[in-house]
N, C-alpha and C positions, 0 to 999 in steps of 0.2 A: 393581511394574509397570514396565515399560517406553517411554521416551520415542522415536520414530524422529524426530531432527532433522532437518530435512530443508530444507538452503540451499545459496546460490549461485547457481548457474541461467547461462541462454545471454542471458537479457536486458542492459539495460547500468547494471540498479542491482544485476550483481552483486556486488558491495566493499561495498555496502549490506548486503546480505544476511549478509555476512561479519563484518560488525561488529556487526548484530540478532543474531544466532546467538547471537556469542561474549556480548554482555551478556543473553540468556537463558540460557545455560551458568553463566553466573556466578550467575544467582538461583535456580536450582531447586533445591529441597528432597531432596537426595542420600538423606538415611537414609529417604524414600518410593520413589525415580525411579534408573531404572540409565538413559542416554542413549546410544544409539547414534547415532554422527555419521553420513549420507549426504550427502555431497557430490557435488554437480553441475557438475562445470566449465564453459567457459565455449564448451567445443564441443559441450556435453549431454552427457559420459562420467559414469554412475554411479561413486561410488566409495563402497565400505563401511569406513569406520576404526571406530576401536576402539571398545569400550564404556567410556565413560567412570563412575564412581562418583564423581569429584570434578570442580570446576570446572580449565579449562583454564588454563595461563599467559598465554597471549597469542593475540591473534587473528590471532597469523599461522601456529601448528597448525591452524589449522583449513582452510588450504589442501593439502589431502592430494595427495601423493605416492604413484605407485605402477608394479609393473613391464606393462610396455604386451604383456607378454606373458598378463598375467593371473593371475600366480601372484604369492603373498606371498615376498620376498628380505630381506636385511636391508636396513637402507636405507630402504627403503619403508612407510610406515604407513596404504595400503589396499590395494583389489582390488578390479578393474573386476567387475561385477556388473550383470545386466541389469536394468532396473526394478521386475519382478515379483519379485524377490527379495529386497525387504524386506519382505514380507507375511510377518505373523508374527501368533500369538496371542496374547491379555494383551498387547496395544499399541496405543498410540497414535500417529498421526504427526502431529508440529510443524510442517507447515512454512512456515519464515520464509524466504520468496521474496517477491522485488519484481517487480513489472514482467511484461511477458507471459511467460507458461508457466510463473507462479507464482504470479501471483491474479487471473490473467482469464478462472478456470473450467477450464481445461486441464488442470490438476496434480490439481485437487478432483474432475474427473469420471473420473480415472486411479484415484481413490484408490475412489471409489464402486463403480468395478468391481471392485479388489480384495478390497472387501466389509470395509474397514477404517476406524475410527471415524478421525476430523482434527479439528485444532484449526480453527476458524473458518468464513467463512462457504461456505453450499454456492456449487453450479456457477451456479444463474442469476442469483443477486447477485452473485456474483465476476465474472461476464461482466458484467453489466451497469454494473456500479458501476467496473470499470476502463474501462471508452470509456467516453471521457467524451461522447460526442455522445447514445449512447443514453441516461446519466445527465440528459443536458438534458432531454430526452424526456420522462424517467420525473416529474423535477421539473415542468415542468411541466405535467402532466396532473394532477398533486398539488396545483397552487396555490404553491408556494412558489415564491419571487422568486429571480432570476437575471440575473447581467448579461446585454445582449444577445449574441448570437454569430452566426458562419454555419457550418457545416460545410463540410469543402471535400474531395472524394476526388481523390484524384492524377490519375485518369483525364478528369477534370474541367479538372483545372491543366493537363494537357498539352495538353486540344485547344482549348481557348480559355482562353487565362490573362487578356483582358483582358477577355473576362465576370465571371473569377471575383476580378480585379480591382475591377471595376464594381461586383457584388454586395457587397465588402466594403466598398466607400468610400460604397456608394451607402446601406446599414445602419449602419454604424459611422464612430466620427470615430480620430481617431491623439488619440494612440496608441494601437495593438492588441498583442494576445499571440497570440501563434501558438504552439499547444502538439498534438504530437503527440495522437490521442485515445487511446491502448493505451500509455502508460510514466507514473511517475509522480518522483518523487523532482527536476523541473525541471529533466529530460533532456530534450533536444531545443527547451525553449523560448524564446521571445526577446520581448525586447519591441519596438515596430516605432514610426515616427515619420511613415515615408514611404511613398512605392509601392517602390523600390527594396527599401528594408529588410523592407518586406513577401515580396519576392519572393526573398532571401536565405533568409529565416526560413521560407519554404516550400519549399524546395530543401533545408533541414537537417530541418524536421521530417519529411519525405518519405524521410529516412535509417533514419528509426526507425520511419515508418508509413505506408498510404495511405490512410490517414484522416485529416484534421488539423481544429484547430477552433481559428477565428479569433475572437477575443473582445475586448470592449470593457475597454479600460483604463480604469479608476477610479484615482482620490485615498481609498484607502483602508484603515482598520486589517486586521488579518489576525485573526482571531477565531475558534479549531481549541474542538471539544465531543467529549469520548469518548464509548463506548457501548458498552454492556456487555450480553449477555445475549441469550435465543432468547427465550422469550415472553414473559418479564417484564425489560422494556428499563429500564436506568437510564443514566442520563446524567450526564455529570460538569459543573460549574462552566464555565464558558466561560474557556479561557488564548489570550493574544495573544503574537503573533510580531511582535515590536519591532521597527521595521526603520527604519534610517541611512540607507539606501539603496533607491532606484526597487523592484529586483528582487536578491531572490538567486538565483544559479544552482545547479547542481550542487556548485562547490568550497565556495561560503560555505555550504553545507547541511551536508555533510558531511567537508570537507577540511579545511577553514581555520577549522572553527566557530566563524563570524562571530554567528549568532542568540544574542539574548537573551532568553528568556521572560518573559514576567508572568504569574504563575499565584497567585492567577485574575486576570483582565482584569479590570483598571478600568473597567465598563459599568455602566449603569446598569440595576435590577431588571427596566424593561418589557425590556429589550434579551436580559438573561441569560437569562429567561423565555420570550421569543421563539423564541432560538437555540437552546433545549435540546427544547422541541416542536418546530420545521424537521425537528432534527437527529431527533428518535424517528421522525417521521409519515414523511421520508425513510428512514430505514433498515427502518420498517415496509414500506413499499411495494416497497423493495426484495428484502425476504425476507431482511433480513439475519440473521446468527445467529452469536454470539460473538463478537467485537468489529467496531468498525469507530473511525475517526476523522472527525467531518463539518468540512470549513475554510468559513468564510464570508468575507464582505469585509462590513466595515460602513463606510458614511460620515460625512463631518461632519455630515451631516442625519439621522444617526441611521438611513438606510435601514439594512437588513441585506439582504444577497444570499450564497446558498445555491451555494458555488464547486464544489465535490465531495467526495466519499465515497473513505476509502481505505481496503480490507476486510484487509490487512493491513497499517496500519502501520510505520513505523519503532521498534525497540525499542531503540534504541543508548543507550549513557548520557543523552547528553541529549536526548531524543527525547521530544515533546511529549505523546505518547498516553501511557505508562506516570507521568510527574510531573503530568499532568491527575491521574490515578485516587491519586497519593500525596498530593495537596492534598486529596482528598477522604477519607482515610484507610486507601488501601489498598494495602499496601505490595506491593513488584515480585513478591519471593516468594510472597505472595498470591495477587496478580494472574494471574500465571503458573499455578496453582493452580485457579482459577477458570473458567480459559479451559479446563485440561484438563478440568475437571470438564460444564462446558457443551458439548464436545464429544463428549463419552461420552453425556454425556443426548438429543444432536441425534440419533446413532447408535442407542441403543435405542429412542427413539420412533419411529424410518425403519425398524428390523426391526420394531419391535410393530403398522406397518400392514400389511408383507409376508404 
């Protein structure tokens, strides 16, 4: 069978994308899976490289090269190709996209016209679950707990900012987080002290959105739950994201990898127990299907608060969601494995209603 990988993207956790790809390249079961790489750069140009049978060397092949005239030359190891041309039979498509227009429903309801099965979850939890303000929503309507926040739309900030000012000081105390609502990976966001720093950090997250959602700062552990599965949902252990420091941004994430894990997190039974029903009854409601990652914040008082859902994860080496599901005994190749399989099953159950 055939795997269509499918990363990069015009968002700005494309290099995220580049690095999940290549450590899912590296664990797929070759003598099952032939891969074919599609790459999306970073203007949207499809590009179709080779068929891989083995894992790659480095994840800087996976940046394709190609001639801009459209034809394969030496030199070049793709060819620009228009979207609908990787629709094929006996396939499946991976794809490990961060950020909008690769898991906030867009790419998934691209794929549904194609009439071709994808690994993860469909178009209204993938919308949903990336804005985060609609995620507030869905929580809750749910019951599950959540820091306070406001939402703030750009159109908003511009014609009266010291309403949207007011709304935020007058709900919230400093410090806040101001996080774009449509990118994920802590692109765009800052953490705030004052009014100023407020009004910085909404002129940056307004780069990446005109959505933004302004959130109350807690003193709190960081507490990430996987999840596995379309109707029968299993949940992993609850692991914590160790943290020296207030906030990590984009470079200690991924550049500088500053994070340390505890897998599993040192909580106590009511709390592990807590967090892995949030995380199922969340991703129930959300219509999730094949994996997701749920993060919470828990405090010194043992509160837990329900932060967000990310329906495609990070799958990089060290990447919280794939070493969740290895503490619990299932390895990457597996894993990988699992998720195709649950995507094929989402797929014949959608034609067996048609």
């Amino acid at each position: 069978m055939k795997i269509i990988l499918l990363y990069g993207g015009k968002s700005a956790e494309h290099d995220v994308s580049i690095l999940s790809a290549f450590s899912v390249l590296s664990a797929i079961y070759y003598n099952y899976y032939q891969v074919q790489l599609v790459y999306i750069d970073k203007k949207g140009q499809w590009v179709k490289g080779p068929l891989l049978t083995e894992a790659p060397k480095t994840d800087e092949t996976l940046r394709l090269t190609w001639d801009p005239t459209g034809g394969e030359v030496e030199g070049f190891t793709g060819k620009v190709i228009s979207p609908g041309e990787i629709k094929e039979e006996d396939a499946i498509v991976f794809p490990v996209l961060h950020g909008p227009n690769g898991e906030d429903g867009t790419i998934q309801g691209f794929l549904e016209i194609l009439d071709m099965p994808y690994v993860g979850a469909g178009v209204m939890s993938s919308a949903n679950a990336m804005d985060k303000i609609m995620t507030k929503y869905v929580l809750q309507a749910g019951g599950i707990p959540q820091v306070p926040f406001v939402p703030v739309l750009k159109n908003q900030w511009k014609e009266n900012p010291k309403e949207i000012f007011e709304k935020c000081e007058g709900t919230l105390l400093y410090p806040m987080f101001v996080k774009p609502a449509n990118m994920g990976s802590s692109v765009g966001v800052s953490r705030v002290e004052n009014r100023e720093e407020l009004q910085n950090a909404l002129k940056e997250a307004y780069r990446f959105d005109s959505r933004v959602l302004v959130e109350q700062g807690i003193e709190a552990r960081e507490i990430e739950v996987a999840i596995l599965g379309n109707d029968d949902v299993r949940t992993t252990l609850p692991g914590e994201v160790v943290k020296d420091v207030a906030f990590y941004d984009y470079n200690a994430k991924y550049i500088d990898n500053k994070i340390t894990m505890a897998i599993p997190a040192e909580v106590s039974e009511e709390i592990n127990d807590k967090a892995r029903s949030y995380a199922k009854r969340a991703y129930t409601m959300l219509g999730g299907s094949g994996l997701t990652r749920c993060d919470f914040f828990l405090t010194n008082n043992n509160e837990l608060f329900l932060n967000e859902l990310n329906t495609m994860p990070g799958f990089t080496e060290f990447s919280m969601y794939p070493l969740l599901w290895e503490n619990m005994g299932l390895k990457y190749g597996d894993l990988i494995e699992e998720l195709i399989e649950l995507g094929l099953n989402r797929y014949k159950q959608r034609a067996a209603l048609e």
